[in-house]
C-alpha positions in Angstrom: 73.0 103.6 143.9 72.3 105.5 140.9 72.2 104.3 137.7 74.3 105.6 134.5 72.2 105.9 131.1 73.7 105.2 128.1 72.4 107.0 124.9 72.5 105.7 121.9 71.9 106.4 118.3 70.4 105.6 115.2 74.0 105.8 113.6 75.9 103.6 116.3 77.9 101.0 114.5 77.8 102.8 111.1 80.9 102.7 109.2 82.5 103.3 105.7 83.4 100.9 103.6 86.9 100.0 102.2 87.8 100.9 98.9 87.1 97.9 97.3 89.7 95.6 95.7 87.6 92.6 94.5 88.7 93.1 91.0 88.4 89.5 88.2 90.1 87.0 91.4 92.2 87.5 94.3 91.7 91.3 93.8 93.9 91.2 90.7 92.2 93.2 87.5 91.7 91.8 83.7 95.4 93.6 82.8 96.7 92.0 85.9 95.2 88.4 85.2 96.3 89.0 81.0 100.0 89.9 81.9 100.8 87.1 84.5 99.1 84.4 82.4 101.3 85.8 79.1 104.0 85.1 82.0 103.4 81.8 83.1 102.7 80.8 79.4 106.2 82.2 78.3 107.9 80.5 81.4 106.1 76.9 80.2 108.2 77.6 77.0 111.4 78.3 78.4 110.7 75.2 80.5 110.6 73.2 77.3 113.1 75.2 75.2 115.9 74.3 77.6 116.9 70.8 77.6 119.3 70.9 80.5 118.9 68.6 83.1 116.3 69.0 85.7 116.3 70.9 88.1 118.6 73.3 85.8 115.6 74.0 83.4 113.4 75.6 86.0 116.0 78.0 86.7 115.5 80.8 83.7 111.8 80.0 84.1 111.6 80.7 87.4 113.3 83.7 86.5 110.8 85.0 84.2 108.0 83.8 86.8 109.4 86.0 89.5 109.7 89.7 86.9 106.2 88.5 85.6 104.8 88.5 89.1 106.5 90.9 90.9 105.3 93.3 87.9 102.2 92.0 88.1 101.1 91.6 91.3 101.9 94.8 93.4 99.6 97.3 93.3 100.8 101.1 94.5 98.4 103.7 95.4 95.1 102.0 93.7 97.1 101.1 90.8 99.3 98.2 89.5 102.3 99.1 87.8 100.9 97.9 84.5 98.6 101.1 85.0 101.7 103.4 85.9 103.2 102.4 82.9 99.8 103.4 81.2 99.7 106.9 83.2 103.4 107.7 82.5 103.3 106.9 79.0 100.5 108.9 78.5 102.0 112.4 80.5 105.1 111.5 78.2 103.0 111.2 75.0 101.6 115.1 75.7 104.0 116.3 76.9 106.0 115.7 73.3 102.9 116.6 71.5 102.8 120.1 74.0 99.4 119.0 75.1 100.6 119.7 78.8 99.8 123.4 77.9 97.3 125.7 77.3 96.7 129.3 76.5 93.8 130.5 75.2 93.7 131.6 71.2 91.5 134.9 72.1 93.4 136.3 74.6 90.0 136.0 76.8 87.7 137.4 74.3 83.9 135.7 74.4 83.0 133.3 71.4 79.8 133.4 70.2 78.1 130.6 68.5 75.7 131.4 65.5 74.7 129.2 62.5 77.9 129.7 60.5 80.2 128.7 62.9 82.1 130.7 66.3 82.3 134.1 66.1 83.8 137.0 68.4 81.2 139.1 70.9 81.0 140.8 74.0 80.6 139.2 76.9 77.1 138.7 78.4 76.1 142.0 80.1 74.4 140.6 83.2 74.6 141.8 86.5 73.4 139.3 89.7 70.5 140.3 91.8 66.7 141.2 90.1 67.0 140.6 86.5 65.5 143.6 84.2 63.2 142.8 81.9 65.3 143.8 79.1 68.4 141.6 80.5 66.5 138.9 81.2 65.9 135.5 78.7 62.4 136.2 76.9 59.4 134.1 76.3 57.3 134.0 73.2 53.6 134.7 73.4 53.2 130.8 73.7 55.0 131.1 76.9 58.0 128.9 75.4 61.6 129.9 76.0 63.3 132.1 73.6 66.7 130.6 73.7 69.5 133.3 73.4 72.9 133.0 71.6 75.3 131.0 73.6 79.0 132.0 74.6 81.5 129.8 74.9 83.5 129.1 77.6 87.3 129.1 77.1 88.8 126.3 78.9 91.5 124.2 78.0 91.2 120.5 76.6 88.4 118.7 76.4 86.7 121.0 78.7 86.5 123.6 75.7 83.1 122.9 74.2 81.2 124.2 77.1 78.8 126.6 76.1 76.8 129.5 78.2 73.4 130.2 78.5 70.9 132.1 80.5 67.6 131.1 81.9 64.5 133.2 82.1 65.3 134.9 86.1 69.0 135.2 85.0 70.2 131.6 86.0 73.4 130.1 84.5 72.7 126.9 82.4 76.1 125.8 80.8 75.8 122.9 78.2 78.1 120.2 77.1 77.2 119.5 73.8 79.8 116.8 73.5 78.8 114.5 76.6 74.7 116.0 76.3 74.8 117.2 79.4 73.6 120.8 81.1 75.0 121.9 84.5 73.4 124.8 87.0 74.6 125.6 90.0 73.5 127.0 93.1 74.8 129.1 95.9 74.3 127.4 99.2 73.9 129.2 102.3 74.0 127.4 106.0 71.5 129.2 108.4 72.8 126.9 111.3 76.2 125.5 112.4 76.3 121.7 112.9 79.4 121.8 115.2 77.3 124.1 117.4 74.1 121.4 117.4 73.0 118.9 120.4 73.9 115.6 119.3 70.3 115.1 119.1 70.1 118.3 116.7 72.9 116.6 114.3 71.2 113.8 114.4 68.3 114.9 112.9 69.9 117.2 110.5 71.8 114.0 109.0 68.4 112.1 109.0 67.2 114.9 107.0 70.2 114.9 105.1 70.0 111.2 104.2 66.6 111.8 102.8 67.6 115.0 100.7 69.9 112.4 98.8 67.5 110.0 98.4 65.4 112.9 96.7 68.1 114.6 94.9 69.4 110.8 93.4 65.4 110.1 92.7 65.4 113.4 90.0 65.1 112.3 87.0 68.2 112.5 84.7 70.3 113.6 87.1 74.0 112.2 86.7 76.2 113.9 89.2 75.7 116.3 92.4 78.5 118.0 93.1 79.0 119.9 96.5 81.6 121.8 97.0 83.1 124.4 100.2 85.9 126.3 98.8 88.4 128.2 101.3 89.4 131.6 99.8 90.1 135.1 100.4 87.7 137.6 100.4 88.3 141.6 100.7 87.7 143.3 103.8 85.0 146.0 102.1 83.2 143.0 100.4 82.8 141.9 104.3 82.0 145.8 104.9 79.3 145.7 102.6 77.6 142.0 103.6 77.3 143.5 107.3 75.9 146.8 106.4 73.2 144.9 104.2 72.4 142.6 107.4 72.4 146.1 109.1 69.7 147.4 107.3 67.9 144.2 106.9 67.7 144.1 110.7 64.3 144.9 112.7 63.6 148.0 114.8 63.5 148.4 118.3 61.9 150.8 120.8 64.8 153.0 123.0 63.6 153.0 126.8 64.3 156.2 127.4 63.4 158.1 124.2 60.7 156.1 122.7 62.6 156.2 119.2 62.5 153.6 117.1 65.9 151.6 116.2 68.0 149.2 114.4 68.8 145.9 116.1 72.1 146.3 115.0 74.6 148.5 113.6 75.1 151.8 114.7 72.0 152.4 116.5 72.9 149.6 118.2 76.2 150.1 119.6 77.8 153.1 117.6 81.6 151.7 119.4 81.6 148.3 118.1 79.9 148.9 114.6 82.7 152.4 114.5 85.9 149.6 115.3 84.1 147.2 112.8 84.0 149.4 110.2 87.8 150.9 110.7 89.1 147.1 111.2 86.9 145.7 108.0 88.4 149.2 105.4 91.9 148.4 106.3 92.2 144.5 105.8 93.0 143.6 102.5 91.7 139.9 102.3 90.2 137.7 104.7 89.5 134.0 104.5 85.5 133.1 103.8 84.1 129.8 102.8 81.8 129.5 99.8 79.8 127.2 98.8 77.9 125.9 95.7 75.7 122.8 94.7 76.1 121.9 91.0 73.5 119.7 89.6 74.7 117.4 85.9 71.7 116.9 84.0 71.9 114.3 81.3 70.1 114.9 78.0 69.7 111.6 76.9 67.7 110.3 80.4 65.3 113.1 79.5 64.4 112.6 76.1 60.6 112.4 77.2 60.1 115.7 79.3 62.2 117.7 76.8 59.6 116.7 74.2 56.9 117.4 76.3 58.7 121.2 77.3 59.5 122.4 74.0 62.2 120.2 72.0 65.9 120.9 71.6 67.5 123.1 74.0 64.2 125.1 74.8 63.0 121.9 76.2 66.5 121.2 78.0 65.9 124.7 80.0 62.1 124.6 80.7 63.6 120.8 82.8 66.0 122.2 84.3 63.9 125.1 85.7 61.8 122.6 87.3 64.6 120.9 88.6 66.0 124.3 90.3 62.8 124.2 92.3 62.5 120.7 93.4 66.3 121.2 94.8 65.1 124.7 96.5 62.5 123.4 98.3 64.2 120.0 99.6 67.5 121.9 101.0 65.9 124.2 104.2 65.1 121.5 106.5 68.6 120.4 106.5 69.9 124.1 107.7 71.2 124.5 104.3 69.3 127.1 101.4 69.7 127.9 98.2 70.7 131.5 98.5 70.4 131.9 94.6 71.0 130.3 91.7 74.1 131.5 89.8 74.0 134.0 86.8 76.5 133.2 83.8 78.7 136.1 85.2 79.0 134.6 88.4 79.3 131.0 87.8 81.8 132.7 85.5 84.0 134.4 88.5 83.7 130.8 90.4 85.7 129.4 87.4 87.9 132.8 87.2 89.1 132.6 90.6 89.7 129.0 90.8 92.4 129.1 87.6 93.5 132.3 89.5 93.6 132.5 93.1 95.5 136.0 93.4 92.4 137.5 91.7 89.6 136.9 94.7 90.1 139.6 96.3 89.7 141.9 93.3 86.7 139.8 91.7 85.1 140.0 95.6 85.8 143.8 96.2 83.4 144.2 92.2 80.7 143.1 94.3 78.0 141.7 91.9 79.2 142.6 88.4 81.5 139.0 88.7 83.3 138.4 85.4 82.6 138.5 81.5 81.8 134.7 80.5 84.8 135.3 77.7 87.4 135.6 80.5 86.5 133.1 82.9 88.9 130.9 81.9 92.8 130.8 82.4 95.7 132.5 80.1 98.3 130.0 80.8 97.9 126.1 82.2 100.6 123.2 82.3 99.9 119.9 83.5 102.7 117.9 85.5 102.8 114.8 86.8 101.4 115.6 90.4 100.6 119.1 90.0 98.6 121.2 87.9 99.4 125.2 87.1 97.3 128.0 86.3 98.3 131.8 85.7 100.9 131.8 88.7 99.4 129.6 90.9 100.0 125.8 91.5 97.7 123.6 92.4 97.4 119.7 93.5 94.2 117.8 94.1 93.9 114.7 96.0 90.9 112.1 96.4 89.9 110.5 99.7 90.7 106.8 99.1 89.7 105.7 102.3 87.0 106.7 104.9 87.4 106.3 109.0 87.1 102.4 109.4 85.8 102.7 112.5 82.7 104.5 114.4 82.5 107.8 112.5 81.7 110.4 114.6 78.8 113.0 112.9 80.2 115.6 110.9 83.6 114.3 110.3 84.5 116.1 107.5 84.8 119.6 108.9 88.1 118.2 110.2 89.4 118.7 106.4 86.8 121.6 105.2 88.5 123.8 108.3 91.5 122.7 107.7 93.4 126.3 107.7 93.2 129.6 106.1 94.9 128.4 102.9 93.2 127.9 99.7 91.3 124.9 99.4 88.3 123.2 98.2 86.6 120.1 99.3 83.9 118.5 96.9 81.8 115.5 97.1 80.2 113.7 94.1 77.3 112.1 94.4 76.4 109.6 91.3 72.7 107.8 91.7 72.6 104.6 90.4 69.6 102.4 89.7 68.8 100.0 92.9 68.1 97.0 91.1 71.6 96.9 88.8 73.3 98.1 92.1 72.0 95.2 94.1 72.7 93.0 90.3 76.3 94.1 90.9 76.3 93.8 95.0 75.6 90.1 94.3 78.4 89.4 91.2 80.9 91.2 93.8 79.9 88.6 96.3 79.9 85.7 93.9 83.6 87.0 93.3 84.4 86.7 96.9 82.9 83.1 97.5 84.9 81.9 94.4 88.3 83.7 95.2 87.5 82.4 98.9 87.1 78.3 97.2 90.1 78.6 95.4 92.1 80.1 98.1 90.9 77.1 100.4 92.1 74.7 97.6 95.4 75.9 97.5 96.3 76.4 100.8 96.1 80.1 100.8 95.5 82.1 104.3 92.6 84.1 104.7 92.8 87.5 106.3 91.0 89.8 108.4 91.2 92.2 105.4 89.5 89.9 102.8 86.8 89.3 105.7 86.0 92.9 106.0 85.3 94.0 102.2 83.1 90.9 102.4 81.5 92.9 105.2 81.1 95.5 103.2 79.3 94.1 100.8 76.8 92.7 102.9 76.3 95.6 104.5 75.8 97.9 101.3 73.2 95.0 100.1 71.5 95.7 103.5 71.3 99.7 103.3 69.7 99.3 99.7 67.2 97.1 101.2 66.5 98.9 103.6 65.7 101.7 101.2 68.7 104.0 101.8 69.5 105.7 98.2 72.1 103.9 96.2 74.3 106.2 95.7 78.2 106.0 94.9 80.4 109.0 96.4 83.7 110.3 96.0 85.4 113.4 97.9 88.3 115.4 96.2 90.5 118.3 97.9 92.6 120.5 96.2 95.3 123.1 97.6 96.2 126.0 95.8 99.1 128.2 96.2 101.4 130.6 94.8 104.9 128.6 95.1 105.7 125.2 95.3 107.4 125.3 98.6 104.1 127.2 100.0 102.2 124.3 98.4 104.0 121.4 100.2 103.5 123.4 103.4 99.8 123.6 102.9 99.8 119.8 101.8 101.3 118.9 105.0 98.9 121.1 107.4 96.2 118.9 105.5 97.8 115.7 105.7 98.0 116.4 109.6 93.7 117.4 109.8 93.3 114.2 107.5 94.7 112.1 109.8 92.9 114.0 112.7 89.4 112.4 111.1 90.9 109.5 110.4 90.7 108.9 106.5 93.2 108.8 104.2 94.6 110.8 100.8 95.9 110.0 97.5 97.4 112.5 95.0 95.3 111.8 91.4 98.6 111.7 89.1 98.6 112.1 86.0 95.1 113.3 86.3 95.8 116.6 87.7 94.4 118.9 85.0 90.8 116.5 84.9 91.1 116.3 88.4 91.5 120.4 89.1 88.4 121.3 87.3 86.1 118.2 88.9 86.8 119.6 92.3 88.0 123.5 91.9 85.1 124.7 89.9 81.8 124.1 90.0 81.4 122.6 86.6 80.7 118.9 87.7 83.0 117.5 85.4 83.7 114.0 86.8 85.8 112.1 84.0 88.5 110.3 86.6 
């Protein structure tokens, strides 16, 4: 008789938690708790205003009881309808004020900051690839950065204090002078396909993962990491181009019956199949491609010390963030992910172009390397609705990822939603590290809340549910993980669809609803966010402020 063996895994029983609803007690928050107690207290009043006979005096204040609590209590996509109110009343409040709207002042002409104030310029004149020497950010004879004039980014709202700079090798280090923080981003490139991995092999590249977070959260003043895969369409000669440079990149070979020396590929290879390649690739206008980019927030204020010690000011500010460009270059590889390069201000600016702009990929694409003129990297026209945001013709919604598969995950199950069709969409995570001794401090209050809500349910005769049991799960097993030296880390995942129409939009809403449910998680439309939301996940700015 021969015996079955079962395999099993490192990650067998892991699970995601639920999205947490301990709030002050019973899962209500502070609003909550303030707006039913006003209720009660007013209903006590009534109670003693009306000197009917009992039980007729109860009857207005039960009354009052029941609208207190059934405005209250309820709680509708995350929210209580206190919070609605809030959201409503604030969309209502801009749009009278025509807040809802943007279009830029300079028509897309670059600012350029100097001592007395903004001033118009030209755009940066850089080009990606190997930096000149006369292009590139100088050094002193010290060795110390000389810090060229920044150009503004023009971006609507709060977003429009964002300033450009270059780094010395050509890299793009925007600065928020506002919030003291710098962001650089980084083109990521996957040398291996984890669908296409052993289980074993996926294994290990999430072990490896798991430890790239723990060294990515253990950089000093880092406050977010953003990663982002962004659907989008790419022209056919931009394609063209990317295979003949892989052509000529290719080694040689020795042909068995001439002795000449040949490409591996291309041509020389199989003149048929590069021929149809070529014909296929010149007459398709736009093709879908996925690109990728890591954005790394650097706070100012966590890294008082090292900017000292590098130089002062915003000299010191880019002499840290070059050493964090390398610490994140050399950690990525063993995952199957590289940092192809680090973006240059003109193409971190046609990231941001394309993602206000959809209909202009292909164009930007098909300019190869030149990307776009910092000036112009931002939109001509936004408004901001409700549940959608638009953005020079297009129309956008993005969504968050309220709740992860409650059961056995199985390894990789995101690519369900990254592949989720050839429609525009991007799909980035936020990574926040937080300290592991205030995370464990705020692991325990959580379960204090629990053990209390739990005593007083018991007192008044309240049922306990399988829900309540599993949050408490949760917790424990979050206090475990830290323990156990896992990174403590806190994570959110945002999507947003972009089309051209709204009817196109709900289609492409619904062909993600349907892969969403396919890995087993669940979505929920950011309203009233939508314009905050749009540039967290769309562009690779990193600006979390939901």
């Amino acid at each position: 008789m021969s015996q079955q063996t079962v395999q099993t895994s490192e990650w067998d029983g892991a699970r995601f938690g639920r999205e947490q609803g301990t709030g002050v007690a019973f899962g209500l928050g502070m609003g909550q708790i303030i707006f039913i107690g006003a209720g009660l207290a007013v209903a006590l009043i009534v109670v003693f205003v009306f000197n009917s006979a009992f039980p007729v005096n109860l009857l207005p204040a039960g009354g009052v009881l029941a609208v207190t609590l059934a405005i209250g209590v309820p709680r509708i996509q995350g929210k209580s309808l206190l919070e609605w109110a809030s959201v409503v009343r604030f969309m209502v409040g801009r749009r009278r004020r025509g807040q809802n709207e943007f279009v830029p002042p300079t028509s897309g002409v670059a600012l350029e900051h100097t001592e007395t104030g903004w001033a118009t310029a030209p755009h940066l004149d850089v080009v990606d690839g190997p930096v000149k020497r006369s292009d590139d950010t100088a050094r002193d004879k010290k060795g110390r950065i000389s810090v060229p004039k920044a150009t503004r980014l023009v971006l609507p709202g709060e977003f429009a204090e964002l300033l450009m700079y270059q780094l010395p090798g050509g890299a793009a280090f925007i600065y928020d002078p506002v919030a003291k923080q710098a962001i650089i981003i980084a083109e990521i490139d996957t040398h291996k396909a984890f669908e296409l991995e052993e289980f074993e092999g996926q294994e290990d590249r999430l072990r490896v993962w798991a430890e790239i977070e723990a060294t990515l959260s253990g950089i000093e003043g880092v406050a977010w990491v953003q990663m982002s895969d962004q659907t989008t369409m790419v022209s056919g000669q931009a394609v063209l181009d990317y295979y003949e440079s892989r052509v000529h990149e290719s080694d040689y070979r020795v042909d068995p019956v001439t002795g000449e020396h040949l490409r591996n590929a291309g041509q020389e290879l199989n003149p048929w199949l590069h021929q149809g390649l070529v014909e296929m690739l010149a007459s398709v206008e736009g093709r879908p491609v996925h690109t990728r980019w890591l954005s790394v927030v650097l706070n100012r204020d966590q890294l008082t010390k090292r900017i000292q010690g590098a130089g002062r000011g915003i000299r010191g500010f880019m002499e840290v963030a070059l050493s964090v460009m390398d610490t994140v270059a050399e950690a990525l590889p063993e995952s199957g992910t590289e940092v192809a390069r680090w973006h240059t201000p003109t193409s971190a600016a046609a990231l941001i172009r394309t993602a206000f702009d959809p209909a202009s990929s292909v164009e930007v694409t098909a300019r190869g390397d030149a990307g776009v003129a910092v000036g112009a990297a931002g939109p001509m026209y936004t408004k901001t609705n409700l549940g959608t945001f638009e953005s020079d013709g297009a129309v956008h919604q993005t969504l968050k990822i309220s709740e992860f598969p409650r059961q056995q995950a199985k390894l990789g199950f995101l690519a369900d939603i990254v592949f989720a069709g050839d429609f525009r969409h991007t799909v980035s995570m936020y990574m926040k590290p937080r300290n592991v001794r205030k995370a464990l401090k705020k692991n325990e209050r959580d379960r204090s809340t629990w053990l209390t809500n739990d005593t007083v349910r018991e007192k008044v005769g309240k049922m306990n549910t399988l829900k309540n049991d599993r949050q408490r799960e949760d917790l424990e097993q979050e206090e475990m993980e830290m323990t156990s030296g896992h990174a403590a880390l806190s994570m959110a995942v945002y999507v947003t669809v972009s089309a051209m129409s709204e009817p196109e939009l709900e289609a492409q809403l619904s062909q993600l609803r349907n892969r969403v449910a396919r890995a087993n998680c669940e979505l929920r439309p950011l309203f009233g966010q939508q314009d905050s939301a749009f540039v967290a996940a769309a562009t690779p700015l990193g600006r979390l402020k939901l």
